[in-house]
C-alpha positions as CSV (number, residue, x, y, z in Angstrom):
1,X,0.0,0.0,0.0
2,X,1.3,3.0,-1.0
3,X,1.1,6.3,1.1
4,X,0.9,9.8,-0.5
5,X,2.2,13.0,0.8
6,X,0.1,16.0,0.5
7,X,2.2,18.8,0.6
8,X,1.2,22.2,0.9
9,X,3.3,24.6,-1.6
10,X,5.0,27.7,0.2
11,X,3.3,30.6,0.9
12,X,4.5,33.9,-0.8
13,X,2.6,37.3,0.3
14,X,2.3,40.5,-1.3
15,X,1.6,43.6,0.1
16,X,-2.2,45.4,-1.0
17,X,-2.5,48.8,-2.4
18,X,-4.8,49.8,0.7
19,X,-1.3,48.4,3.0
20,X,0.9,50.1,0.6
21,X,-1.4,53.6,1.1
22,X,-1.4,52.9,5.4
23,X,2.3,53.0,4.7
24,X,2.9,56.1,3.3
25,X,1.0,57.5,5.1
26,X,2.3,57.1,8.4
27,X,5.7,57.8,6.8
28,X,4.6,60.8,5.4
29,X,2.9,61.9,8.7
30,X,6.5,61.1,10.7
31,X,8.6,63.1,8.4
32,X,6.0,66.2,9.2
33,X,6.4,64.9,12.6
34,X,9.7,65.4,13.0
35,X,10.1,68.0,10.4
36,X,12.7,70.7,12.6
37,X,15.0,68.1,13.6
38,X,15.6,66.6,10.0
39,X,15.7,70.2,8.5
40,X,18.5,70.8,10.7
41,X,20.2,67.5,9.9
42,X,19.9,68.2,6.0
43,X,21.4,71.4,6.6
44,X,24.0,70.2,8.6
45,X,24.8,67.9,5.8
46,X,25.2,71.0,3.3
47,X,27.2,73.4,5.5
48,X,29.8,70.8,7.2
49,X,32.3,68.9,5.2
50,X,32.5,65.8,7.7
51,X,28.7,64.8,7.0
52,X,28.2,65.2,3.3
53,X,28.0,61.4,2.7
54,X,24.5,61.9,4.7
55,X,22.7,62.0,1.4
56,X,23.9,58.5,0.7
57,X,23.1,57.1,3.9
58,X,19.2,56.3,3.7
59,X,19.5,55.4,-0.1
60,X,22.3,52.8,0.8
61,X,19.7,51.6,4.0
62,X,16.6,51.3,1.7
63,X,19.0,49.1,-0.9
64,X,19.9,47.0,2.2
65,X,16.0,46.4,3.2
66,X,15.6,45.9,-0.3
67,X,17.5,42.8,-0.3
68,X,16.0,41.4,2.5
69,X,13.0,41.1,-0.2
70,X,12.9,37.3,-0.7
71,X,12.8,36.7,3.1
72,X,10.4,38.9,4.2
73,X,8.1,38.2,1.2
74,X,8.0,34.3,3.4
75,X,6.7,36.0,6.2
76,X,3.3,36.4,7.3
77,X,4.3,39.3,9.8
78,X,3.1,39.8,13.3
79,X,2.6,43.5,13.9
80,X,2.2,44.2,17.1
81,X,0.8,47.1,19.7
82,X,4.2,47.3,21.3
83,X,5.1,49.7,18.4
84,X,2.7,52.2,20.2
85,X,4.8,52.1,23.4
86,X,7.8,52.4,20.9
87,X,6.6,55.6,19.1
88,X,5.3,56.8,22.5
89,X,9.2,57.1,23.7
90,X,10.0,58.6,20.2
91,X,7.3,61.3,20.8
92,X,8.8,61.7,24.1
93,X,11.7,62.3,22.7
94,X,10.3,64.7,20.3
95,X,8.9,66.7,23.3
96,X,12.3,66.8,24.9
97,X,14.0,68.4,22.3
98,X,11.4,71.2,21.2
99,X,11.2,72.0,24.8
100,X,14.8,72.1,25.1
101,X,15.6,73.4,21.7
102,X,18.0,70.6,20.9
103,X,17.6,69.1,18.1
104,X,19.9,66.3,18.4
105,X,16.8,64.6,20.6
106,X,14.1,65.1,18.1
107,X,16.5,63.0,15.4
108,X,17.4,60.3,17.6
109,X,13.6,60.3,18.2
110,X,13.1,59.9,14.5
111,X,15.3,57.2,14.1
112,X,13.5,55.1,17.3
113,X,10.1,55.9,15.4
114,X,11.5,54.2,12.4
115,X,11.7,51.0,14.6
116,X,7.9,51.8,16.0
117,X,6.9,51.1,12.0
118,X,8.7,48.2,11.8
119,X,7.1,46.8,14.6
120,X,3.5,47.6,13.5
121,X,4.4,46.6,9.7
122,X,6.7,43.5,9.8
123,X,6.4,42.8,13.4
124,X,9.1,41.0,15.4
125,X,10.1,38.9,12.6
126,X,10.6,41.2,10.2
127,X,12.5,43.9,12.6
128,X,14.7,41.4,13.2
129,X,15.3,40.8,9.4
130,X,15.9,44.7,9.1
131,X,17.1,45.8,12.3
132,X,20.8,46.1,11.4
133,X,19.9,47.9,8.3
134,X,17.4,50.3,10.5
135,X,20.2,51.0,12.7
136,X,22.5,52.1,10.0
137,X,20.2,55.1,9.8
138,X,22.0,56.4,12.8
139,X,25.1,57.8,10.5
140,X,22.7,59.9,8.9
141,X,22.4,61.7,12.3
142,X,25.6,64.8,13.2
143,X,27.2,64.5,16.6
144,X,27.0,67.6,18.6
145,X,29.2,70.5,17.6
146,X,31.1,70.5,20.8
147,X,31.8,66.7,20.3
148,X,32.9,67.1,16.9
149,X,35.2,70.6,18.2
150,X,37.1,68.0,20.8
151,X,37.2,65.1,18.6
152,X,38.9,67.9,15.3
153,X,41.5,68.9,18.5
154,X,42.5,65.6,19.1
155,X,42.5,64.1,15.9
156,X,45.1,67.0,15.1
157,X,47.4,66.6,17.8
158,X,47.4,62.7,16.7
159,X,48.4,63.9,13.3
160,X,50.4,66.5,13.5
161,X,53.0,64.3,16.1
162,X,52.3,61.4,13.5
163,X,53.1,63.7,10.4
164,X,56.1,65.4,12.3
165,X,57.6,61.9,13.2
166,X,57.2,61.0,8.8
167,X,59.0,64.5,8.1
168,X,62.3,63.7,10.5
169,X,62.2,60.4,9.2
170,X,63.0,61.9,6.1
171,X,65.7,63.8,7.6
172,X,64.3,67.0,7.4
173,X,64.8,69.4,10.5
174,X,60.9,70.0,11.1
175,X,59.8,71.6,15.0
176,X,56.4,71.4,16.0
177,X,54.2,73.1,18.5
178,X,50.7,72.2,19.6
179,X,49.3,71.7,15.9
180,X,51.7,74.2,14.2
181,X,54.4,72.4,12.0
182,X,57.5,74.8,12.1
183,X,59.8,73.8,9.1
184,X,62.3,76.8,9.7
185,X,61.5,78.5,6.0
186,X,57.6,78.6,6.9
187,X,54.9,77.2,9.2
188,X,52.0,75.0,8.9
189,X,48.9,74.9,10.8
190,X,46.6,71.5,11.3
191,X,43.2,73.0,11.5
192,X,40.3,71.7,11.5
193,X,39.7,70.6,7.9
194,X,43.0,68.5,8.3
195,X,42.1,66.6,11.5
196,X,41.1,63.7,9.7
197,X,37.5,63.6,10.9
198,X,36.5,64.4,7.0
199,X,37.6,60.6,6.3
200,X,37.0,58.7,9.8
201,X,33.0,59.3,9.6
202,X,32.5,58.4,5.8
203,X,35.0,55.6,6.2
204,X,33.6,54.6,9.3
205,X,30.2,54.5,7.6
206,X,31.8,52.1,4.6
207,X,33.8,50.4,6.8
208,X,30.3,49.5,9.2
209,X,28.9,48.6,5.8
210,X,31.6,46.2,4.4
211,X,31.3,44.5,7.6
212,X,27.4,43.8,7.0
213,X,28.5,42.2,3.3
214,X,31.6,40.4,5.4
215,X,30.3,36.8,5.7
216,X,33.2,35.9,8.5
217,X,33.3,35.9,12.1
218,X,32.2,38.2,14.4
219,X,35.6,39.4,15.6
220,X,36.8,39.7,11.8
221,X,34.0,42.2,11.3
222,X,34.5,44.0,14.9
223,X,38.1,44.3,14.0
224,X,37.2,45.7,10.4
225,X,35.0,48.2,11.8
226,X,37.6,49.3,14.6
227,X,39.8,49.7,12.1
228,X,38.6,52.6,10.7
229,X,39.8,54.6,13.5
230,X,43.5,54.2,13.7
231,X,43.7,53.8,9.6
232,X,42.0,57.3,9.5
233,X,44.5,58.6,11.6
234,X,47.5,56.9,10.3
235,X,46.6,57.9,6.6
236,X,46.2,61.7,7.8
237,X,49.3,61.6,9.3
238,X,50.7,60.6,5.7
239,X,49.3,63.0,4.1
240,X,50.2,65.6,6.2
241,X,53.8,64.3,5.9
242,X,53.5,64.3,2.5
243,X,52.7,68.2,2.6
244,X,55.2,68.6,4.9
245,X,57.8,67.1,2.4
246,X,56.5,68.7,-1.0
247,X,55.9,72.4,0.9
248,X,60.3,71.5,2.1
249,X,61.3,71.6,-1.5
250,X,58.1,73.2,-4.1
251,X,56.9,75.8,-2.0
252,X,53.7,76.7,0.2
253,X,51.4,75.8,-3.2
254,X,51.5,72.5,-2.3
255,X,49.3,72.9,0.5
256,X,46.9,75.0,-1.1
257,X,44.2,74.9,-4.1
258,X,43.3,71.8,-6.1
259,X,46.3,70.0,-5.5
260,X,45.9,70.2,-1.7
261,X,41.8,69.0,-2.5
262,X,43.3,66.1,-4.7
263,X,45.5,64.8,-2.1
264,X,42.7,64.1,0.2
265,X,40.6,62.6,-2.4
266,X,43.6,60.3,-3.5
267,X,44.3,59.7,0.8
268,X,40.6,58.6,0.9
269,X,40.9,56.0,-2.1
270,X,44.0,54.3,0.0
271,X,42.1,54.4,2.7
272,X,39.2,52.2,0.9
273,X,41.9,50.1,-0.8
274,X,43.4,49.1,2.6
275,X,40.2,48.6,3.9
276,X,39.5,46.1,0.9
277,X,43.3,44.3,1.7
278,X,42.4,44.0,5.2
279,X,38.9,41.9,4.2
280,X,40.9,40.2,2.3
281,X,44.2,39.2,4.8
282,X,41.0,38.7,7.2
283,X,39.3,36.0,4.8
284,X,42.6,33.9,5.1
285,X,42.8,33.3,9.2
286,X,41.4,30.9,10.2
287,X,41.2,27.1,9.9
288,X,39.1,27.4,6.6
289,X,41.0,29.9,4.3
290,X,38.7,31.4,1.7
291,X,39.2,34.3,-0.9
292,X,37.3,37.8,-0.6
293,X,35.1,36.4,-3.2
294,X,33.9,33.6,-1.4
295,X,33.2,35.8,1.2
296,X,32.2,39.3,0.1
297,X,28.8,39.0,-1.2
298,X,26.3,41.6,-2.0
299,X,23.7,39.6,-3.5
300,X,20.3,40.8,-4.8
301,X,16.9,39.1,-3.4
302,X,16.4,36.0,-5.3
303,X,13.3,36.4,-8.0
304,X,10.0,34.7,-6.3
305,X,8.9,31.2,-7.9
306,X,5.6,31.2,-10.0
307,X,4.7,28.3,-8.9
308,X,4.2,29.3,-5.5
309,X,0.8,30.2,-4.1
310,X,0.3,34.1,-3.5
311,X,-1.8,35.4,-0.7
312,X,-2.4,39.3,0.0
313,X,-1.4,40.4,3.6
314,X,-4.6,41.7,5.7
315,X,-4.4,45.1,6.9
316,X,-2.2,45.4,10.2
317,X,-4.7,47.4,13.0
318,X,-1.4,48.0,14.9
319,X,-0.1,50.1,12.0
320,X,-3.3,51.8,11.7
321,X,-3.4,52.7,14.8
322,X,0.2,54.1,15.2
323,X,-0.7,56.0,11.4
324,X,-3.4,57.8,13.7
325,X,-1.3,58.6,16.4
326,X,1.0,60.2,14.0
327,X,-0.9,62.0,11.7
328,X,-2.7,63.7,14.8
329,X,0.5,64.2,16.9
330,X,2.1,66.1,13.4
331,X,-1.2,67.9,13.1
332,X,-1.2,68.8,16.6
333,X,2.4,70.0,16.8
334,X,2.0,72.0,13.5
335,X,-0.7,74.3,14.8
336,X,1.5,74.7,18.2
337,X,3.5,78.1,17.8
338,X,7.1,77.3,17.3
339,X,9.5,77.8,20.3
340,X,12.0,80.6,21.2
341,X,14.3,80.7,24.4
342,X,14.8,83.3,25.9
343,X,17.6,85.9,26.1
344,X,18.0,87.7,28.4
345,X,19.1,91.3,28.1
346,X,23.1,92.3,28.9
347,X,25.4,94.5,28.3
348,X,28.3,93.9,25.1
349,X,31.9,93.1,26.1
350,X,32.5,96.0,24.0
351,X,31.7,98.1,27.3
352,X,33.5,96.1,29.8
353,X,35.6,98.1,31.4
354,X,39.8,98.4,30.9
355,X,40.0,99.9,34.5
356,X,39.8,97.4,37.3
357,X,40.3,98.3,41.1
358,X,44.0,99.0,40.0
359,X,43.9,96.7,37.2
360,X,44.7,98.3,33.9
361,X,43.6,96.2,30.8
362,X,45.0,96.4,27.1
363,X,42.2,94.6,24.5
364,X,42.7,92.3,21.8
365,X,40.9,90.2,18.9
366,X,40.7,86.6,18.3
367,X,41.3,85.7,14.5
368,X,38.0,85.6,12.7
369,X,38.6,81.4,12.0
370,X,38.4,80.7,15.3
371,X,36.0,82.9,16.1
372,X,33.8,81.3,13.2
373,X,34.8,77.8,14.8
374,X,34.0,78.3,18.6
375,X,30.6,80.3,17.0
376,X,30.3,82.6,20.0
377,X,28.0,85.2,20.1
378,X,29.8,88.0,22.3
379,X,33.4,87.7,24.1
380,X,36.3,89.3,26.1
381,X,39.7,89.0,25.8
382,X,42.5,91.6,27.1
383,X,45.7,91.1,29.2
384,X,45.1,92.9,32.5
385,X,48.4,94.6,34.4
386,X,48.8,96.0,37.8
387,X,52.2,98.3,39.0
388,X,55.1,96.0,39.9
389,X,53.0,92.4,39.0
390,X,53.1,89.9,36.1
391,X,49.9,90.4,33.7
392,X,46.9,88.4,34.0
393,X,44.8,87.3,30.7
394,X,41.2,87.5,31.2
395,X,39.0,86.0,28.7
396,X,35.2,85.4,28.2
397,X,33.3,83.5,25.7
398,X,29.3,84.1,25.3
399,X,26.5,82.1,24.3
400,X,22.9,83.6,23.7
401,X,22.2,79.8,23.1
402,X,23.4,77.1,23.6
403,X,21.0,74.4,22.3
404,X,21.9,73.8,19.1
405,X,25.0,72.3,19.9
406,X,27.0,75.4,19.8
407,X,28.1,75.6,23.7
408,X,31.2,76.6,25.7
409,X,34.7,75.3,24.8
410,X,36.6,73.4,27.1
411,X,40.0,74.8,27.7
412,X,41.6,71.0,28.6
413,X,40.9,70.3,24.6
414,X,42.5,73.1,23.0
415,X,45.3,74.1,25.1
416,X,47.6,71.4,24.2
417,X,46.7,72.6,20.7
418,X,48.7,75.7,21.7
419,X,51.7,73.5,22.2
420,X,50.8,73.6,26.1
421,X,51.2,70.6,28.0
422,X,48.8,70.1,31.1
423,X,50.7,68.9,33.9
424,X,48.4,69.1,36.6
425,X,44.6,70.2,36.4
426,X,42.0,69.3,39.4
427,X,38.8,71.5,40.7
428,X,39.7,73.9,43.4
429,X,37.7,76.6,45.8
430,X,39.8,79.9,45.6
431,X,39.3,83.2,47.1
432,X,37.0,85.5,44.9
433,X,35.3,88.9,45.5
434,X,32.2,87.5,46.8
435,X,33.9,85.3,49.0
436,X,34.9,81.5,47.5
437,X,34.5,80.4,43.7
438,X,34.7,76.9,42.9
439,X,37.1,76.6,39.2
440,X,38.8,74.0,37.6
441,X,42.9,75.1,38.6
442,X,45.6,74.0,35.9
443,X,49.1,74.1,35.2
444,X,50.2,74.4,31.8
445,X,54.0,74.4,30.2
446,X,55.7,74.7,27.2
447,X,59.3,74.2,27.1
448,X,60.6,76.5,30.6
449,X,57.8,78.6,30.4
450,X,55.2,77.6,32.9
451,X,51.3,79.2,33.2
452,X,48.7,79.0,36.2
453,X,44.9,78.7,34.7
454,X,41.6,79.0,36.3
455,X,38.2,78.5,34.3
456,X,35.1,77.8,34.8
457,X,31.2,78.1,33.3
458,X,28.6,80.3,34.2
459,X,25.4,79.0,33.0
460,X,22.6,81.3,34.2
461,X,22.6,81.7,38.0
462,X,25.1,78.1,38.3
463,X,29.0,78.5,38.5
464,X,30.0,74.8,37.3
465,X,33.2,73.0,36.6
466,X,32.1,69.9,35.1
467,X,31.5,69.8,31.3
468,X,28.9,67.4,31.5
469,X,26.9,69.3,34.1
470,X,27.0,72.3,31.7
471,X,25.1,70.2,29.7
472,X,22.6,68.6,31.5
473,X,21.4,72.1,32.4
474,X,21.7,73.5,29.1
475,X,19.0,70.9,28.8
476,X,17.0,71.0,31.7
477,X,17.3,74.6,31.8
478,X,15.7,74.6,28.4
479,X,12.6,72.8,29.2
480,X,12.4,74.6,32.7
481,X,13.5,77.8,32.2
482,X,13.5,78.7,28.4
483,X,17.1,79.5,28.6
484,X,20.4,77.7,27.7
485,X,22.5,80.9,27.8
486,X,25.9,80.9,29.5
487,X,30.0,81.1,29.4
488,X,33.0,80.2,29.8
489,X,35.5,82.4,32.0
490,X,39.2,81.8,31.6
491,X,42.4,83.2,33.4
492,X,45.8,83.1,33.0
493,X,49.1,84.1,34.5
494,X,52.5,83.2,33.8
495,X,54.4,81.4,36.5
496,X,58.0,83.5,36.7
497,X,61.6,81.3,36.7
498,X,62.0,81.2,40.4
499,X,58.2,82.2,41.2
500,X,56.2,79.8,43.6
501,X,52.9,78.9,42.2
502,X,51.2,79.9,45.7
503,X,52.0,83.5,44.3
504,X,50.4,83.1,41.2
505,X,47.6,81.8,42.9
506,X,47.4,85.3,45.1
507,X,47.5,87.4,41.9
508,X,45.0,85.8,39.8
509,X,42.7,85.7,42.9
510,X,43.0,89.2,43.5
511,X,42.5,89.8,39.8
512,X,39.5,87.6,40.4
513,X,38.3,89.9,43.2
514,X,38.3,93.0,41.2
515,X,36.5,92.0,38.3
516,X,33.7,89.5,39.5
517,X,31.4,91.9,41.0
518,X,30.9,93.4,37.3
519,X,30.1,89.6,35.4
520,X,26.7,89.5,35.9
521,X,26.0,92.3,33.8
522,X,27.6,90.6,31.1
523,X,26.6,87.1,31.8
524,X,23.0,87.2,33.1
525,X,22.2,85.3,36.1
């Protein structure tokens, strides 16, 4: 007796126009949602040169969805109401950041709303299919300004020792200080556009995306994408070596115009061709060797089989339901009168005053680069002197706002950019003219000469020392208080040959007790 099997061919849905219409519709409604925060990231894509691969980033993630095509087209999907509680947290994010005027929160919030639709789309199942690609979408999104200002310093310092160390190599007499290349004939400055940070994020991006093609171990792909880092750093180096070297014997063009653009374009193709010849030594460890094609693969969804029965997916109530939401929450919001923090009223800098209990000040300008770079509103800077004592350098940078990313500058990132070395730094209370005042006390040197620091922020009615407290109440000031104004105050006096600190100390603080009662016109509480 013979037995015969029944079996049921696979399953292949297809999405319905009335799906297809919930779907864009709920898209459409997030990206009015969340409209201020990805105008801001678009336009942070156009004005700074580190993010302009942005534009690539969600046409690269809906490529890599894409090719999930012939698995999720298996699935029946399970959509479920836990995307509410998801797109809850986005809004709540959303909130934070108009409230606080920082729009950093509102795109994060974006990005976890993305998730929200997967869930009520493609359910668990399906997230988990697209989850990595989803979370690629996070490139797309600018670090704050301040965070990209400290990573530029340090990236420079890296390079600029690196570059130096390639110059000497070459037997060329080359001196450098902080980020300023001294090669006797002529000096070179590492700013900002040289730090490297113009091929760590793209190349971090490729390098995060190579990994997701890289069939190999974990660790291979963890290495590949830590890689990015020091390779950045080590090819900057290079090329500033390289200019270095050509600027020795051709002259300052080579470190201007198109040849200077080309180098970095050609320092960026090495950078991808190592990246490719490290998949590829990668490939070989191991106890299975195989080539970079055998394990490289970007594949295209394989075409569905006609034989295969074709059933249209119902209507997901979960994504309805978090459509609604959204399409009331944008409506809502859009009617709602935009926010403006406050500032507060003050007097210019350009009316502090040169006379000081004694104190006799001489003013000066910053250079309009940095200026541009630290994007402060109003600031101070003069050398103060007194009969028979050393100067002191008082200096005061203003915010109106500060949530935008745009805050105060930490003095412990750019001073060794100056050539200064730090060799002590530690929070102190010191003497002031309204009794104590808590700032961060540092000692600086370059070669014999030696410098006593004290800074600290004022941020509304706080006196703070800690960076990351400044920024906690830049935010909850912002929500609270409609404010995020503030500064950064800065002293300095040099530290004579056979002078004992304790005495710079005393002059700084009496310096400090002369011109304090006169801040808060300045700087608002």
């Amino acid at each position: 007796m013979s037995v015969v099997l029944d079996r049921q061919p696979p399953v292949v849905w297809k999405e319905s126009i009335s799906l297809w219409l919930l779907f864009i519709a709920a898209a459409c409604g997030l990206v009015a949602l969340f409209y201020p925060g990805l105008t801001a990231m678009v336009q942070t894509w156009d004005q700074v040169e580190e993010y302009s691969y942005g534009y690539l980033i969600p046409v690269v993630v809906t490529f890599l969805i894409w090719q999930k095509a012939d698995r999720t087209r298996l699935l029946k999907y399970d959509p479920t109401w836990w995307s509410i509680a998801l797109l809850v947290a986005a809004i709540a994010l959303l909130l934070a950041g108009r409230l606080s005027a920082i729009r950093l929160l509102i795109q994060y919030g974006f990005i976890v709303s993305l998730f929200a639709v997967a869930l009520a789309y493609v359910g668990w199942q399906g997230t988990k299919l697209i989850s990595l690609p989803l979370a690629f979408t996070l490139f797309m999104i600018p670090l704050p300004p301040f965070v990209l200002r400290e990573l530029s310093e340090i990236l420079q310092l890296w390079s600029s020792r690196l570059g130096v160390a390639f110059i000497q190599a070459c037997d060329i007499s080359v001196y450098l200080e902080g980020n300023v290349i001294d090669l006797g004939s002529m000096k070179l400055q590492v700013i900002d556009a040289c730090s490297g940070l113009r091929y760590l994020f793209p190349l971090l991006a490729l390098g995060s995306f190579a990994a997701y093609f890289f069939r190999a171990a974990a660790w291979k792909r963890l290495v590949l994408v830590a890689s990015t880092v020091p390779l950045t750093v080590l090819i900057n180096s290079f090329r500033i070596g390289i200019i270095g070297l050509t600027v020795e014997y051709w002259g300052r063009s080579m470190a201007e115009g198109v040849l200077h653009d080309f180098e970095g374009w050609l320092m960026f193709m090495v950078c991808i061709a190592l990246l490719i010849a490290e998949m590829a030594i990668l490939s070989r460890i191991g106890p299975r060797p195989e080539s970079l094609r055998e394990v490289f693969a970007l594949e295209l969804p394989a075409r569905r089989n006609p034989d295969v029965s074709v059933q249209t997916r119902p209507i997901s109530r979960p994504l309805v339901g978090l459509a609604l939401i959204i399409l009331i929450a944008a409506a809502t919001l859009q009617a709602l009168p935009a926010r403006q923090l406050l500032v507060p009223s003050r007097e210019s800098f350009t009316t502090f005053p040169l006379s000081l209990d004694g104190w006799h000040g001489r003013p000066s300008r910053l250079d309009p680069d940095i200026v541009s770079a630290l994007s402060v509103d109003d600031y101070f800077l003069a050398d103060y002197t007194q009969t028979g004592r050393e100067l002191v350098n008082f200096y005061v940078a203003y915010y109106a706002s500060q949530s935008g990313g745009e805050s105060t500058h930490s003095p412990r990132t750019c001073m060794p950019g100056g050539g200064w070395a730090i060799t002590e730094i530690a929070p102190a209370v010191v003497a002031s003219g309204q009794g104590s005042l808590s700032v961060n006390r540092v000692i600086i040197q370059k070669g014999e000469q030696r410098q006593l620091v004290y800074y600290w922020f004022k941020q509304r009615d706080r006196l703070l020392t800690n960076e990351f407290a400044v920024k906690w109440y830049i935010f909850r000031d912002g929500i609270s208080r409609d404010r995020s104004d503030g500064a950064l105050l800065r002293l300095i006096t040099p530290i004579g040959t056979n002078e004992a600190v304790e005495r710079a100390d005393e002059r700084l603080q009496q310096f400090l007790a002369a011109f304090e009662p006169r801040v808060a016109e300045f700087v608002p509480d």
